[in-house]
N, C-alpha and C positions, 0 to 999 in steps of 0.2 A: 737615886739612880746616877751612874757614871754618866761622865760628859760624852762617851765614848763606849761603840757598842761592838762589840768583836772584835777591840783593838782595831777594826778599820774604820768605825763610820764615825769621825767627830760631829757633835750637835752641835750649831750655831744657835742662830734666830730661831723666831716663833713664827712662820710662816702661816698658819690657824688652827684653829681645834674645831673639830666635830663633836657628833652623840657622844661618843667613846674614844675618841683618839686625838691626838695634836700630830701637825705635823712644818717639822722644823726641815731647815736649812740647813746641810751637813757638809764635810767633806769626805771623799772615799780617799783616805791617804795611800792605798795602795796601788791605785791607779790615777790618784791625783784632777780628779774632776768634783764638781758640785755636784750634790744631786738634794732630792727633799724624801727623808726620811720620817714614816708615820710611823709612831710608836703607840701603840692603848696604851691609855690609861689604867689605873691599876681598878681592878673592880672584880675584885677577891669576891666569892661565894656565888657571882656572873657567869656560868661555863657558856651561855646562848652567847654570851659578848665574843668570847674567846673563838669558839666555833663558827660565827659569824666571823672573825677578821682571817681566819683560815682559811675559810671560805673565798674572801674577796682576793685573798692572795693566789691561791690556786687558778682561781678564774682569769685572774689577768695573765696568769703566767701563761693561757690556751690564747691568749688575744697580743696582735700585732698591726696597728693600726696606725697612719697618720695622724690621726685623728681624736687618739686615745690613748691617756697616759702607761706610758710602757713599765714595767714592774722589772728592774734587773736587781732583787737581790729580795731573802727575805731571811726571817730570823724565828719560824714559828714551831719550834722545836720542843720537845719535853724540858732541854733544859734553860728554854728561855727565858725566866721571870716575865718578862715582858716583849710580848711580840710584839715584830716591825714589820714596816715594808719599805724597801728602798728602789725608789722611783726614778725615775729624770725630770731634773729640775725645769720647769717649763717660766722662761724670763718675762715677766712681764704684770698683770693684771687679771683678776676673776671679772665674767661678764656682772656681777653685781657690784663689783668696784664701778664700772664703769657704768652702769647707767645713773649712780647716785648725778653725776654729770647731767643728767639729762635724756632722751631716748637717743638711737641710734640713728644715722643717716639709713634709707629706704636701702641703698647700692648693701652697707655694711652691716644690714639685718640678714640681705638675702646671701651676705658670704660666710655669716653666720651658722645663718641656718642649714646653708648647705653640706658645710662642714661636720655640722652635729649629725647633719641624717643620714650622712655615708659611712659615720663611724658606729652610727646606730643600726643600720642596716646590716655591718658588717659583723658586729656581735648578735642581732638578729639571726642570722644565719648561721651562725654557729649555738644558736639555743641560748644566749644569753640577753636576758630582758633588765636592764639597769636599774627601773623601778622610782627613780631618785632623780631624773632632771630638772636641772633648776640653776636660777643662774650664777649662784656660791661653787656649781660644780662644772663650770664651764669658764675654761683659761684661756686667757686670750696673749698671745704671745706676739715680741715685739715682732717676728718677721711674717707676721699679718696669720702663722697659723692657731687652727680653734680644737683646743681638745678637750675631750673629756672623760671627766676625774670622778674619785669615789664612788667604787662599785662595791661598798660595804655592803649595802641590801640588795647587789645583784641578784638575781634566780635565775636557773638553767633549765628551760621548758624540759618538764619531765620528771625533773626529780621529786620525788616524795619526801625527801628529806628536808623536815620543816624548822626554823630555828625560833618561829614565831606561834603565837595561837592562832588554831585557822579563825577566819573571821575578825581579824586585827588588821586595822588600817594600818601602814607602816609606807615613812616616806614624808615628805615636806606638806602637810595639809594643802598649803596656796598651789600647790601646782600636781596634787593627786588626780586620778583619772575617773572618774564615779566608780566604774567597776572597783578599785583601789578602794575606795569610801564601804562600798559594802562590804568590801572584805572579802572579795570572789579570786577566783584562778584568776592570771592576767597572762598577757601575752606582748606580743612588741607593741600591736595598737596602744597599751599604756604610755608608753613611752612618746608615742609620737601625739596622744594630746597632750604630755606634758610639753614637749618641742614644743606646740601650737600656743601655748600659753608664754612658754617663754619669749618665742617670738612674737606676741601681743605685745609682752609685756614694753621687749625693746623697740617697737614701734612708737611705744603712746608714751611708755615713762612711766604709766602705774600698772598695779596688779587686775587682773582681773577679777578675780576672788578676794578681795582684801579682807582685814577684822580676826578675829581671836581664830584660832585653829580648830575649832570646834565651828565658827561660822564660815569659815574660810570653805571646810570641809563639805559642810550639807550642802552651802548654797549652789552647787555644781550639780546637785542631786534635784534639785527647783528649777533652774534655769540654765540655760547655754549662754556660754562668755559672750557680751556684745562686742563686736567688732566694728569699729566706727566708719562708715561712707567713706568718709577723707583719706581715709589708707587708699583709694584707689580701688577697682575692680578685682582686678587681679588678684591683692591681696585679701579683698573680702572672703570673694570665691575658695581658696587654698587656706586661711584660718579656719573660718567655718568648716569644711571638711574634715580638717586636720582638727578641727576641738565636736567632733557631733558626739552625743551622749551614746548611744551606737557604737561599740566597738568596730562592727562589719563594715561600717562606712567610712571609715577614716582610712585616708589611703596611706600604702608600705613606706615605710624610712625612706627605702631607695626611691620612689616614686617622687619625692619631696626631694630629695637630693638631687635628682634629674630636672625638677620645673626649676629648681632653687640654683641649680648650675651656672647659667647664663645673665643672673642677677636678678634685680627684682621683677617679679611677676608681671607681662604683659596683660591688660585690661582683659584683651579679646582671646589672645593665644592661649594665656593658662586655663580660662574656662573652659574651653573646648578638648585643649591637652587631657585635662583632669578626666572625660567623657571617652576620649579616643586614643589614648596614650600608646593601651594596649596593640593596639592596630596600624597605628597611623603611622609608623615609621616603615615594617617593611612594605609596604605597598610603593611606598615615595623611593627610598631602594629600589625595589625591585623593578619600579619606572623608568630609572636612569639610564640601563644599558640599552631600552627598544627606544628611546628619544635619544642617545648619543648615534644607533645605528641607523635610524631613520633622518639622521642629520647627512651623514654620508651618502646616502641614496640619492641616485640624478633626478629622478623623478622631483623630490621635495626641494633641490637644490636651491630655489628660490626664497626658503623659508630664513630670516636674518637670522643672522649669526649668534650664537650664544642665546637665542629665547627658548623659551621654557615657556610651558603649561603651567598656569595660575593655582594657586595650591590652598585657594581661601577654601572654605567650606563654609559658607555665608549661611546656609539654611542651618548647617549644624551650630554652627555658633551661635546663631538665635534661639536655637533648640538649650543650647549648654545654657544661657542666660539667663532663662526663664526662673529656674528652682531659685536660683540665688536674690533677683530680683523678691520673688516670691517671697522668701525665707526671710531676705534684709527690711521687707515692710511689714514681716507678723512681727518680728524682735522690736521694729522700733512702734510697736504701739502700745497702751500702758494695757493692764492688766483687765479694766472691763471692757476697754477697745474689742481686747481678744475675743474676749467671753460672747460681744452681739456681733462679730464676725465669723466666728461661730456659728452661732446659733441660724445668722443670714445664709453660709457654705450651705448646713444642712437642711433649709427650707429649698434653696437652688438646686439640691440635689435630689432632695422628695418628690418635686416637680417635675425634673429628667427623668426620672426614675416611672412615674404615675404616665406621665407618656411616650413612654415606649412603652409602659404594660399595656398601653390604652390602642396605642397605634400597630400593635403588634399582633391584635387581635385579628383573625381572618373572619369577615363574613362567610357564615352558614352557606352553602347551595341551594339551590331553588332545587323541589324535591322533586325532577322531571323524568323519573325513570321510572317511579313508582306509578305516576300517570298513566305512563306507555306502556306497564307492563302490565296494567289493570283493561286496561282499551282495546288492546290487540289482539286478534283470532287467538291467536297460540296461547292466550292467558284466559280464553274464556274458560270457566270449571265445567261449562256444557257440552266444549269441543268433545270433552272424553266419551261422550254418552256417543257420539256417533260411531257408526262400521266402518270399517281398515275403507270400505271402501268410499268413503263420505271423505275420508282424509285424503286417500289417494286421488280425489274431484279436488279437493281444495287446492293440492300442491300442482294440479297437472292447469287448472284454471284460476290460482292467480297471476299477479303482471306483473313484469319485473321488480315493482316497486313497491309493491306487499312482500316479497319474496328477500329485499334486501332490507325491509325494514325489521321484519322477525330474525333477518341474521343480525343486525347489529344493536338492536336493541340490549343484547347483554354485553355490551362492549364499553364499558366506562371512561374510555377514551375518547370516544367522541364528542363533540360540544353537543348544546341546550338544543340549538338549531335544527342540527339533522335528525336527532329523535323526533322533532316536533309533527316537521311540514310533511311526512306523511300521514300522517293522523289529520292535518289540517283538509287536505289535497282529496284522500279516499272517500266517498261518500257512505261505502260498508263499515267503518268505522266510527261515520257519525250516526248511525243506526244502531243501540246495541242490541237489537234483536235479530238480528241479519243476519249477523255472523255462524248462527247454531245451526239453520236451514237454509245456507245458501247450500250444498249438494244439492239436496232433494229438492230444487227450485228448480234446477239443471236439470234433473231427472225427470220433473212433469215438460218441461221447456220438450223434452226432445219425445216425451210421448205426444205431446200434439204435432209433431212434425211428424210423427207416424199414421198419426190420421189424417 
């Protein structure tokens, strides 16, 4: 191969090699600047390789990012033996050069980090999910900026154009997403538990998943990456999130770019952030102009200058602390720890369970309507047998309180009480033979007042 690729790009150095490509140190002599030049390697009878680095070339050429290496030139032509890509050369170190040194300070994880997830957000939003973070693919450049590189196994949510077999893991084992392990659709959530691992990684100094790429790969499938106490709260909260087995639950790039913005993770703020993020900013907005114009107002004149309404949310924060508290003391206990914590949750809850079905049960009624309605004139089977005019004696000679007892007795609103104490009170009712001949008792009554 020539030192030199279209007459314009001379090849220097070896700057690294990838799956399928190296990529050297060049100069553009027609415009007289550096840049790094990736060229494939030759891999005749490969057309997936070829259509793969076409791929990654088109894709960078729709992206323009801070934050993500920019693509000004390519060479992937029918008559090119060998396709390039020519880049901007980024001065400096890959974030894997630099933790062989050791981990990263807390302040230059989270400016790290934050740099990666707004250029991942930003390709998010335009449909591209990188697939491949990791810290070989993340430059760190001497004027403190973070980008990132090789979007060779990019994907662009949607397309069907596949250049792999479906159900092919594809991507760095140590820092795949489980879904990635199965070999499922993926979407940007991948990306951002790989961020979560990388930024593990540059807290502690090792990997989370370490060992052969085949154990590297499953063990993500068994377990969730531990994330150590001594990182601090903040960062407990916000890895964990960022690495849950749960695609659904891992929060957006930009979400991670926002906490990660202001530096590293607050203990109390990020937990809460992470729960209220969505919210919690225009309300605090929207607050400023009625507490700037109620400052102006005579009435409140007395209230000191410049104070502001307290902006904790104490009970919420206690609330956001709970799961992660939770969470950090199931991870740190071993394996039959789990098993009779367990098995103790589901006896505590068989329990709660057993009473409320127990205490939720309503006693029965006391069955006092049936009493009443068996007792009462109106219910004797004998009343029928009497004449219109035996009835017309009954209605015209009872007393108010036989009269209001036959109305209410089919009234199932009233309590135990009022059905009772006329029945208790009337002495025709403690009789039951009374009730059938009381007319005709009335009737002799007033023939002897005739004699």
């Amino acid at each position: 191969m020539s030192a030199t690729l279209r007459d314009r790009y001379v090849l220097e150095g070896l700057l690294g090699s990838g799956g399928m490509a190296d990529v050297h140190r060049a100069t553009d002599s027609t415009l007289e600047r550096s840049v790094a030049v990736k060229v494939l390697r030759d891999v005749a009878g490969e057309e997936s390789a070829r259509h793969r680095f076409v791929a990654e070339a088109r894709t960078l050429a729709r992206l323009s990012h801070r934050n993500l290496v920019t693509v000004l030139d390519a060479g992937i032509g029918e008559d090119d033996d060998r396709p390039f890509l020519v880049m901007e050369l980024v001065e400096g170190r890959s974030l894997d050069d630099a933790l062989r040194s050791g981990p990263l300070p807390a302040e230059d994880a989270a400016s790290v980090g934050a740099q990666l997830a707004a250029g991942l957000a930003y390709a998010h939003e335009r449909g591209v999910v990188h697939r491949d973070v990791k810290p070989g693919n993340v430059l760190l450049s001497h004027d403190g900026r973070v980008k990132l590189a090789d979007f060779g196994i990019a994907r662009l949510l949607g397309d069907t154009a596949r250049h792999t077999r479906t159900g092919t893991a594809i991507g760095t084992a140590a820092y795949l997403a489980p879904e990635q392990v199965r070999g499922e659709d993926v979407t940007g959530a991948a990306d951002t538990y790989s961020l979560g691992l990388v930024l593990l990684e540059s807290l502690t100094g090792t990997r989370a998943f370490p060992g052969s790429p085949t154990e590297a790969a499953l063990a993500r499938l068994q377990r969730d990456p531990d994330v150590p106490q001594t990182l601090g709260e903040g960062w407990v909260t916000l890895l964990t999130a960022m690495t849950a087995s749960d695609p659904a639950a891992r929060p957006e790039a930009a979400e991670v770019a926002r906490l990660l913005a202001d530096g590293a993770p607050d203990a109390g703020a990020t937990r809460t952030a992470l729960l209220t993020a969505p919210v919690a900013t225009a309300p605090l907005a929207a607050a400023a102009a009625p507490a700037a114009a109620a400052a102006a107002t005579p009435a409140r004149a007395s209230a000191p200058a410049g104070s502001r309404a307290p902006t904790v949310d104490r009970a919420g924060d206690a609330l956001a602390r709970t799961p992660g508290r939770v969470l950090a003391t199931w991870r740190g206990l071993e394996p039959h720890q789990r098993g009779v914590a367990g098995a103790v949750a589901g006896l505590v809850l068989l329990v709660v369970v057993a009473g409320l079905a127990a205490g939720g049960t309503a006693p029965e009624p006391t069955p006092t309507e049936p009493v009443q309605q068996s007792t009462t004139p109106a219910d004797d089977p004998t009343d029928s047998e009497g004449s219109p005019g035996d009835d017309q004696d009954d209605e015209t000679s009872e007393d108010p309180g036989d009269s209001d007892d036959s109305g209410d007795s089919g009234d199932s609103g009233d309590s135990g009480d009022d059905l009772l104490s006329p029945v208790v009170t009337d002495p025709s009712v403690l009789s039951p033979g009374k009730s059938k001949g009381k007319g005709k008792s009335k009737d002799k009554s007033k023939g002897r007042d005739k004699d």
